[in-house]
VMD Tcl script that draws the C-alpha trace (Angstrom):
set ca {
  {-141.26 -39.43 -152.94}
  {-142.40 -35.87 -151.81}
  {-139.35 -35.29 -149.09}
  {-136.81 -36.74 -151.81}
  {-133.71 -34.55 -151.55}
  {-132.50 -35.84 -154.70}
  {-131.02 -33.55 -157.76}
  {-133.88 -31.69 -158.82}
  {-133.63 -28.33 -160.22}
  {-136.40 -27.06 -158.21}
  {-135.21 -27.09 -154.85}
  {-131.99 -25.56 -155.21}
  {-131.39 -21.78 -155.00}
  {-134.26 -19.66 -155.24}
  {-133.44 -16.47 -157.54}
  {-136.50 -14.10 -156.07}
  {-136.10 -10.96 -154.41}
  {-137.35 -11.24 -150.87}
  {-138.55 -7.16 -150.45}
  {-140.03 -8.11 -146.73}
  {-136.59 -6.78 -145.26}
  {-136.79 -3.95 -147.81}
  {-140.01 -2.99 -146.57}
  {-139.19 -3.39 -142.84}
  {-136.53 -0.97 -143.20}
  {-138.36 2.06 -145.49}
  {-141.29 1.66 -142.92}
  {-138.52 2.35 -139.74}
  {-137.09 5.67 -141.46}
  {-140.73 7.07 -143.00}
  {-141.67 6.48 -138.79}
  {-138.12 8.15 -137.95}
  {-138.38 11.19 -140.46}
  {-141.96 11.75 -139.28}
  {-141.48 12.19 -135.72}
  {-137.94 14.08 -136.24}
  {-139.10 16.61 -138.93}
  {-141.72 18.96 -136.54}
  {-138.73 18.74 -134.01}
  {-136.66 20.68 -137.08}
  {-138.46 23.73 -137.20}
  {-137.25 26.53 -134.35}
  {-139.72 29.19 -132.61}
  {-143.70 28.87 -132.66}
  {-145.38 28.36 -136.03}
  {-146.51 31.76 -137.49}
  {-147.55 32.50 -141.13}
  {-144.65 34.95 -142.09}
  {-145.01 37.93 -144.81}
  {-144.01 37.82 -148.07}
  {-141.26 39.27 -150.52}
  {-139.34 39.28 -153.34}
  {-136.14 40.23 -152.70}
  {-134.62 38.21 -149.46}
  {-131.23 38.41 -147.72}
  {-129.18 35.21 -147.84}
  {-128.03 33.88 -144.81}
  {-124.17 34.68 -144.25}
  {-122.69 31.43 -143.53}
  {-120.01 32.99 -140.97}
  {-123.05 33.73 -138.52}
  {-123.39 31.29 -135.90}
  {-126.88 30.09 -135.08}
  {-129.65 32.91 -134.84}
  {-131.91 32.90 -131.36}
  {-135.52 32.54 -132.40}
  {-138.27 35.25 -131.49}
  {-141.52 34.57 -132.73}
  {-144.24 36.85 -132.06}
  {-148.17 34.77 -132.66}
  {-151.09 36.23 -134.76}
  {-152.48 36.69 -131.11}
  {-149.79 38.82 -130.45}
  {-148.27 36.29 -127.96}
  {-144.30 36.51 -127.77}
  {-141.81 33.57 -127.78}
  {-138.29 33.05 -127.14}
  {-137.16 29.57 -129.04}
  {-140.61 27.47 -127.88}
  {-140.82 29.39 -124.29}
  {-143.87 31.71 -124.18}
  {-142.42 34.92 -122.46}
  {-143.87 38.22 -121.18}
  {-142.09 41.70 -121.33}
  {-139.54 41.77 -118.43}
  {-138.98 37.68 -118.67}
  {-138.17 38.41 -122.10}
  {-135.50 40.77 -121.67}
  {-133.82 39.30 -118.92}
  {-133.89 35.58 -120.96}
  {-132.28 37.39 -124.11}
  {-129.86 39.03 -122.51}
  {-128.98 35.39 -120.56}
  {-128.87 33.57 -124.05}
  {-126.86 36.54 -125.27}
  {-124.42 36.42 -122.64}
  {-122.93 33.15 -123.92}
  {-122.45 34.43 -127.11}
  {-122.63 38.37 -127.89}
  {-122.39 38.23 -131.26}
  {-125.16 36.42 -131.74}
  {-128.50 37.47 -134.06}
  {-131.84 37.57 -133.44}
  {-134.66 36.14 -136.45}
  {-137.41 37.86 -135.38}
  {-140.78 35.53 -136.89}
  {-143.86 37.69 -136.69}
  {-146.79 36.97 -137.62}
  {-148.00 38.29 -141.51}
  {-151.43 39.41 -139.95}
  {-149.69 41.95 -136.80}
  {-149.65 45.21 -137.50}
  {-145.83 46.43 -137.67}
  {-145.83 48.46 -134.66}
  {-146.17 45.24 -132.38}
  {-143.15 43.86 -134.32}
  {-141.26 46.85 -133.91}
  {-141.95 46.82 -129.82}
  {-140.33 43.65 -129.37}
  {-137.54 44.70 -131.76}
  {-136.74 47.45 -129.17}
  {-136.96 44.94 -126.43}
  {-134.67 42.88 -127.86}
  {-132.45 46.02 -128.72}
  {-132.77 46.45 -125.24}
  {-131.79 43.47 -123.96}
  {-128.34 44.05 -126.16}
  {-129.14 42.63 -129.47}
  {-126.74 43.70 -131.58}
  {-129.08 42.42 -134.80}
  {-132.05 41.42 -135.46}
  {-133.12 40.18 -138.73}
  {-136.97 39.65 -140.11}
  {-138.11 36.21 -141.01}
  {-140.25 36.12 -144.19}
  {-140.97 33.54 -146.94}
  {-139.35 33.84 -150.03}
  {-141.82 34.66 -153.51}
  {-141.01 32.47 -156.13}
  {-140.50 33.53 -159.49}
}
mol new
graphics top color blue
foreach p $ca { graphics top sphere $p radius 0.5 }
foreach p [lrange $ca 0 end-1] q [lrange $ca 1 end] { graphics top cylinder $p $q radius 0.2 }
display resetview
C-alpha cells in the first residue's frame, strides 16, 4: 500500500523551485567578487584631496603607472615601497617599455604639497613626460 507506484497524482512531477543550486552558485561569485575586488585597486591606499572640477580620463592613453605617496610620507611605485634613487631608476625601467606612458601621482590629502611636488620632480626626472594628480571627485 505505501510503495504502490500506481496512478496517483501525487507522485508525479513535482512543480517546486529547488533554489539549493541557486544558492550554491550566488554564494561562489559573492566569495569570487570578494577576494578579486581589493586586487582591483592599483598603488597603496591613501585618502586623496578633494575637488570640483576633475579631468576626464582620455581614453587614447594607455594605462597610467601608479605613484602613491602615504600620509607617512612613504613613496610607492604600483605596491613596491621605494626610496629616492630606487625610485628613479624603477620609473625610468617601467618607462622604457613604453615612453609615452603617464604617471597618476596618489598623494596623500593630509601631505603638505611640497612633498608631492618632490616626487613630481623625481619622476620628471626619471623622464616622465606627465604626471597627473589623483583626487576624488565632489559630488554635486
Amino acid at each position: 500500500m505505501g510503495m504502490g507506484g500506481g496512478g496517483s497524482g501525487r507522485d508525479g512531477i513535482k512543480s517546486d523551485i529547488n533554489v539549493t543550486p541557486l544558492v550554491d552558485v550566488v554564494l561562489v561569485l559573492l566569495i569570487i567578487f570578494m577576494v578579486v575586488t581589493p586586487m582591483l585597486q592599483r598603488g597603496k591606499d591613501v585618502r586623496l584631496p578633494r575637488a570640483e572640477s576633475v579631468e576626464k580620463e582620455r581614453k587614447e592613453s594607455s594605462d597610467p603607472l601608479v605613484v602613491s605617496v602615504t600620509a607617512d610620507g612613504r613613496v610607492y611605485l604600483e605596491r613596491d615601497e621605494l626610496k629616492d634613487e630606487a625610485f628613479e631608476a624603477a620609473v625610468r625601467d617601467k618607462l622604457s617599455a613604453n615612453l609615452g606612458r603617464r604617471i597618476l601621482l596618489k598623494g596623500d590629502s593630509t601631505l603638505p604639497f611640497e612633498d608631492i611636488r618632490k616626487v613630481m620632480h623625481r619622476a620628471r626626472a626619471a623622464g616622465a613626460r606627465g604626471v597627473s594628480l589623483g583626487v576624488e571627485e565632489i559630488k554635486k
